[in-house]
C-alpha positions in Angstrom: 74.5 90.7 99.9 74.4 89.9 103.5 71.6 87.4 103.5 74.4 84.9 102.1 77.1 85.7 104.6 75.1 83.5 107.5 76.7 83.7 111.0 80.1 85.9 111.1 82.9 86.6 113.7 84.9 89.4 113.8 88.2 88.4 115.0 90.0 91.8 116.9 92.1 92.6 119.9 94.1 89.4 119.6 98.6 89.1 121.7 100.2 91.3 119.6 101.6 94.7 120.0 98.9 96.1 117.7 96.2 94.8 120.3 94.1 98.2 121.0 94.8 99.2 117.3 92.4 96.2 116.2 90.1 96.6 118.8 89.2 99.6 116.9 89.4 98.3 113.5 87.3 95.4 114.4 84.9 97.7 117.0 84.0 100.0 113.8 84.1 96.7 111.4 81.4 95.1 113.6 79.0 98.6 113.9 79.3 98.3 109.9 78.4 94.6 109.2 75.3 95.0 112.2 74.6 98.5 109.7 74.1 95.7 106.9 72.2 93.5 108.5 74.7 90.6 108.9 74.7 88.3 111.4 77.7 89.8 113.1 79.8 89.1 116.3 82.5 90.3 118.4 85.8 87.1 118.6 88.5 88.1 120.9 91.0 85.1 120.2 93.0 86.6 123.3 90.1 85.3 125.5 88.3 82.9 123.5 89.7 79.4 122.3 90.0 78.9 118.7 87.4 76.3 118.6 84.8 77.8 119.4 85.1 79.5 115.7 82.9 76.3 114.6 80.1 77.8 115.1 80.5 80.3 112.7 80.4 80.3 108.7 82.7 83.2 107.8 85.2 85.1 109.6 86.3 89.0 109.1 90.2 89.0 110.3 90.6 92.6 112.0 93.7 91.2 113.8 96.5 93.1 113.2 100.5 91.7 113.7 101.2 88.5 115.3 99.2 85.6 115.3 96.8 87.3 113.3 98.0 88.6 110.3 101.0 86.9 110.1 99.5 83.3 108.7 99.0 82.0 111.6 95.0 82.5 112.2 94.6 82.1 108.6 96.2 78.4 108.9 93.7 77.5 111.7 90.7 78.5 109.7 91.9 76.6 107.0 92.0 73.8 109.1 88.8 74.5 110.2 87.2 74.7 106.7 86.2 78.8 107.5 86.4 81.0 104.5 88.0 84.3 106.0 89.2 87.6 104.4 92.2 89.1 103.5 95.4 86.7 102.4 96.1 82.9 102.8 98.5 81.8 104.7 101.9 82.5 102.5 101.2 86.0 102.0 100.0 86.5 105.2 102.9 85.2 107.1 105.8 86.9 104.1 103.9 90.2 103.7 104.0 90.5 107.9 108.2 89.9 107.1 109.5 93.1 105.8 112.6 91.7 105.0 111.7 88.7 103.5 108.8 91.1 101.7 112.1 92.8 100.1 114.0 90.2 99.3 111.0 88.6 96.8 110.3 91.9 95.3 114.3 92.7 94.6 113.5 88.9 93.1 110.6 89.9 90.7 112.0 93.5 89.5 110.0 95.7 92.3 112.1 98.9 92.9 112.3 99.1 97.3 114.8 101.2 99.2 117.8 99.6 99.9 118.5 97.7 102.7 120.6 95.3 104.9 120.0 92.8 108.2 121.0 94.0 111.1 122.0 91.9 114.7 124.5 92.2 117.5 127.7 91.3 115.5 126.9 93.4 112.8 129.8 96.7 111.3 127.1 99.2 112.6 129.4 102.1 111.2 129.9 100.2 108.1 126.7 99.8 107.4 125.8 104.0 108.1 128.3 104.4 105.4 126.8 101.8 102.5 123.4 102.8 103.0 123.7 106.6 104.2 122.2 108.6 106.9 119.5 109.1 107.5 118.6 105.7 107.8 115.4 103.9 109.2 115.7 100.8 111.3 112.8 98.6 111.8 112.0 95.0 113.2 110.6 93.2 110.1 108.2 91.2 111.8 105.8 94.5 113.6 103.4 96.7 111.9 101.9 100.3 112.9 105.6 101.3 113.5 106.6 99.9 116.6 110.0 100.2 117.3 111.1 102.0 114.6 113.9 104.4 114.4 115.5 107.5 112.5 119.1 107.3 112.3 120.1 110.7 111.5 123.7 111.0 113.4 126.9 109.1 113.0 126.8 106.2 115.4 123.7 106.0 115.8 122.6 102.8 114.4 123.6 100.3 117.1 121.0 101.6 119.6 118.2 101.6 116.8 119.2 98.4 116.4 118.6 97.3 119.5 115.4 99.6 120.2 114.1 97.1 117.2 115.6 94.1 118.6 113.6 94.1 121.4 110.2 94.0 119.1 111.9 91.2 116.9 115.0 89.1 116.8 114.9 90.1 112.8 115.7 93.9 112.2 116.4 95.8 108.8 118.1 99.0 108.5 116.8 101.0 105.4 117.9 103.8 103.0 115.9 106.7 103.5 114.0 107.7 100.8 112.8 111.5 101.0 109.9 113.0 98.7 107.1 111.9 99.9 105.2 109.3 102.0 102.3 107.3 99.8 99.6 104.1 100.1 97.8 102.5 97.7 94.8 100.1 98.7 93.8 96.8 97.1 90.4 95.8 96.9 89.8 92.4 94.9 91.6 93.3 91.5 91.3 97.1 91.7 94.1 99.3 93.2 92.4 102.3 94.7 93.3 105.8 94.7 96.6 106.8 95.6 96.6 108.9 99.1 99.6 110.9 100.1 100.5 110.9 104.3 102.1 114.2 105.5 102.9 113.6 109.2 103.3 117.3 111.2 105.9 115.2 113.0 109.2 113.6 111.4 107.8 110.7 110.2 104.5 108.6 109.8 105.5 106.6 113.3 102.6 105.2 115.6 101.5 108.8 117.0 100.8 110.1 113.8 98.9 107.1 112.9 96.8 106.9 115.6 96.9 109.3 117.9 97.8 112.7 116.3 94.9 114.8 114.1 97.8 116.7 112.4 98.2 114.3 109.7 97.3 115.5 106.5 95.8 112.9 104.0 96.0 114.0 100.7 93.4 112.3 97.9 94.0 113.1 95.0 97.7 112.8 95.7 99.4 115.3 93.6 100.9 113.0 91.4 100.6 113.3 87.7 97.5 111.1 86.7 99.6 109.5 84.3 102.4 108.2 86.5 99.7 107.7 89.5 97.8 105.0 87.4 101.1 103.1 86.6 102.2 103.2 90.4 98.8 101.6 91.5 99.3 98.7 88.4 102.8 98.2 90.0 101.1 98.2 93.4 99.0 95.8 92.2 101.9 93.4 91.2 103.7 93.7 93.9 100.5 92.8 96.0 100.5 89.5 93.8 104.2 89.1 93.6 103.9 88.3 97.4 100.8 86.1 96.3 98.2 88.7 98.0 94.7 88.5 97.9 91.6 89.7 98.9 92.3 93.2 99.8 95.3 95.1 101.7 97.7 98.0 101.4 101.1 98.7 99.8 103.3 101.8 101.0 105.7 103.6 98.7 107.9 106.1 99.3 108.9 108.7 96.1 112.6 110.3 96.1 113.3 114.2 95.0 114.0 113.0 91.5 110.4 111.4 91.8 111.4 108.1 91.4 109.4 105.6 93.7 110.2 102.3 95.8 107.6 99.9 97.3 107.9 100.2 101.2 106.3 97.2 102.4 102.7 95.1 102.5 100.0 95.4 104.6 97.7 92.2 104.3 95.1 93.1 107.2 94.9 96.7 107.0 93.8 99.1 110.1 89.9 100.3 109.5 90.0 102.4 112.3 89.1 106.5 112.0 92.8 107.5 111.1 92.4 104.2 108.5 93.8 104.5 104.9 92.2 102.0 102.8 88.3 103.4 103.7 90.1 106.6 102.6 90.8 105.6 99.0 87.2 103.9 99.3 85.6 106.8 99.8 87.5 108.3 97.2 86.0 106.2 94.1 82.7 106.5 96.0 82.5 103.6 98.5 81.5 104.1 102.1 82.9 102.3 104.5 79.8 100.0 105.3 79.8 99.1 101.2 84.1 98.4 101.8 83.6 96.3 104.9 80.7 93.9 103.2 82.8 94.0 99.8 85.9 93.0 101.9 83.7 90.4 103.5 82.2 89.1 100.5 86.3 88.1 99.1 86.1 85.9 101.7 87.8 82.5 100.9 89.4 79.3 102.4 93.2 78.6 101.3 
């Protein structure tokens, strides 16, 4: 496989937020690629200007947020005529927009937790009341949950909102949805295994993601096989519905009456140790060398 992939960069690190999370995605996506004998290297588009990409004949996005896996890189590389991985540039830059991620999948009949937009002038206490507490609040345009909150007392939404709004001008507040936290990974048409999250602390915030070795990771789920195979077709579709491609991640959450909602997209998933998508990999029996040159193989342009 890797004789045909010809000189590759690895794009991590990159301005966002998510910096050090993708320098260890891309760090462990780089050992794999070297593993399989491709003609792999390091890009840190934080140090390195964009042109020097034309060297290269494919690119392996491990950027994770802004300016990488929000459309933006991916647009550049079109214009540069280098196929990449992951998404185009639509899905990239709506699946990085939770709210406008919702808004389409309310569209196309995908069942997601109820929500509302959020700024300065908004009835915070009006809002507690339509959507109930607990509620989540969350800037729409950040990933590996920065500057997300719990609301769990009366007045308490106006300083979530504005613990968000200083991550991103656009902020959601959303019903919480309480039985269970859930992924599914996409890899090319397939949905993988579903993997249940159960964070020790109160929810699956940064910490737990990356820091934390109390999280529990549960594959096989617990979910009846039945109604776990038409959750990952529906993952599936709503992966397309926000025109998706490549491979990536969709969270759900399930409710006590074990009903589910789609959470939100995840077009340039982490591959770090903590990682969810090598983890429903591993599950139908793919390392994560054989998911990395898989992933890198879906490479396209536009």
């Amino acid at each position: 496989m890797s004789r045909d992939f010809g000189k590759v960069a690895v794009l991590l690190g990159g301005k966002s937020g998510e910096r050090e999370v993708s320098l260890k995605s891309g760090a462990a996506v780089l050992a794999a690629l070297r593993r399989g004998g491709v003609d792999a290297h390091a890009f840190d588009p934080a140090d390195r200007a964009l042109s020097e990409l034309a060297g290269f004949d494919r690119v392996f996005i491990a950027l994770h947020g802004r300016y990488g896996e929000d459309g933006t890189i991916q647009g550049a590389l079109e214009l540069m005529g280098i196929p990449y991985t992951g998404s185009g540039v639509m899905a990239s830059s709506v699946g990085m927009d939770k709210w406008r991620t919702k808004l389409l999948w309310r569209a196309a009949g995908v069942a997601t937790p109820e929500f509302e937009l959020v700024d300065a002038d908004s009835d915070f206490a009006a809002i507690e009341k339509r959507l109930g507490l607990p509620l989540f609040v969350k800037p729409a345009n950040e990933g590996s949950s920065i500057g997300i909150s719990k609301v769990k007392a009366a007045g308490g939404l106006k300083a979530a909102y504005e613990l968000a709004a200083k991550s991103d001008p656009l902020v959601i507040a959303e019903q919480f949805v309480g039985g269970g936290e859930y992924t599914v990974g996409i890899l090319g048409d397939e949905a993988l295994p579903v993997i249940r999250i159960v964070p020790a602390n109160e929810f699956y915030d940064y910490e737990a993601k990356y820091l934390r070795d109390d999280t529990q990771y549960l594959c096989p789920c617990g979910l009846d096989a039945a109604l776990e195979e038409k959750i990952k077709a529906e993952a599936l579709q709503a992966f397309r519905v926000v025109g998706g491609q490549g491979w990536g991640r969709v969270d759900f959450l399930m409710d006590e009456a074990g009903r589910h909602y789609f959470l939100e997209v995840n077009t340039s998933p982490g591959m770090t140790d903590h990682s969810l998508v090598p983890m429903g990999a591993k599950a139908v029996g793919l390392s994560f060398d054989e998911l990395v040159l898989k992933v890198l193989e879906l490479a396209h342009v536009g």
